[in-house]
N, C-alpha and C positions, 0 to 999 in steps of 0.2 A: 788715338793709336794705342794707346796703354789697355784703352779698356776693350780692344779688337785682342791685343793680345794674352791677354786675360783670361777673355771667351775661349779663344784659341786652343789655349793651355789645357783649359778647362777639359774642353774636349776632346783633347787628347789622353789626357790625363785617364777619362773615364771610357774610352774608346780601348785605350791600353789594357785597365783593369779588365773588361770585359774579355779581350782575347785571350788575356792568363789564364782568367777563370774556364775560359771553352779550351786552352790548350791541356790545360791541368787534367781534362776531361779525357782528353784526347791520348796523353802519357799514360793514365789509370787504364786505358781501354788498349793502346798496345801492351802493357804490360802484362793483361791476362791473354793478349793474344799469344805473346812469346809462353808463356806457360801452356795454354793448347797446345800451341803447335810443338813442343816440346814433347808433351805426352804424347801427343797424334805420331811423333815421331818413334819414341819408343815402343808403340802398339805396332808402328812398322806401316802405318797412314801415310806417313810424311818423309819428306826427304830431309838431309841436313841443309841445301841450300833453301827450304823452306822458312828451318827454324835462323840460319842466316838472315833472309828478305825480312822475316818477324822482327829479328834486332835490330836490323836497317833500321825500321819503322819509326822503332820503339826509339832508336837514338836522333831521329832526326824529328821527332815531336818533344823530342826534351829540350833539344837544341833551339827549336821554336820557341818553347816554353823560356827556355834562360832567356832570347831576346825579347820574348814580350813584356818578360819584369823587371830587362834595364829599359827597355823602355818606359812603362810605369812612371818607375822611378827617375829616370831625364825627367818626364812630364809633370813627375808633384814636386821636383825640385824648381821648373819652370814659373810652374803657377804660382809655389810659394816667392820666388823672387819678381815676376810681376804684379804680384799682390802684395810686394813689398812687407812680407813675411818670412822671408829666407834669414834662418840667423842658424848659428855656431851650431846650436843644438842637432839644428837639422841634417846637417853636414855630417857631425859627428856619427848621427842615429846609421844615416845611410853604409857609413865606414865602417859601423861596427865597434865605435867605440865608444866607452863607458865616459860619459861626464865626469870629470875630478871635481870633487870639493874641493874648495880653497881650505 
C-alpha cells in the first residue's frame, strides 16, 4: 500500500508540474491578448466589453495557474511524507521561511 501510494504521489506530483508549466503558457498568452485588445480598442477596432472579456480571461487562467501550484505543492509535500522524507525543512521552504541557526 505505501508503495501504491508512492507511485500515486509521484504522479501527481509530475501531472501537477506539468499543468503549471502549460497554464504559465496560457497567462503569457492572455496577457499579450489584453494588450491587443487594448490597442485594437484605442485604434477604435474594439469595444471596451472586448478589452473587459480579455481580462476575464486573463484573470481566470491565473487563477488556474495559482491552483495548479498549490496543487504541485500538496503533491511534493505528499510524495515527500510517503517517501518518508518530509522533515521541518520542507515545511519551512513551503511557508516561506528562512531556517534559524542555532
Amino acid at each position: 500500500e505505501k508503495s501504491l501510494k508512492l507511485s500515486d504521489s509521484c504522479g501527481c506530483r509530475r501531472a501537477a508540474a506539468q499543468r503549471a508549466r502549460a497554464l504559465e503558457q496560457t497567462v503569457a498568452s492572455s496577457r499579450v491578448s489584453v494588450e491587443a485588445t487594448i490597442k485594437s480598442m484605442t485604434a477604435g477596432v474594439r469595444t471596451n466589453l472586448d478589452v473587459i472579456n480579455a481580462r476575464e480571461r486573463l484573470t481566470a487562467a491565473e487563477r488556474e495557474l495559482l491552483s495548479a501550484r498549490y496543487t504541485h505543492l500538496r503533491a511534493f509535500l505528499r510524495l515527500r511524507f510517503h517517501a518518508g522524507a518530509l522533515a521541518e525543512t520542507h515545511l519551512m521552504q513551503v511557508a516561506g521561511i528562512e531556517a534559524r541557526k542555532p
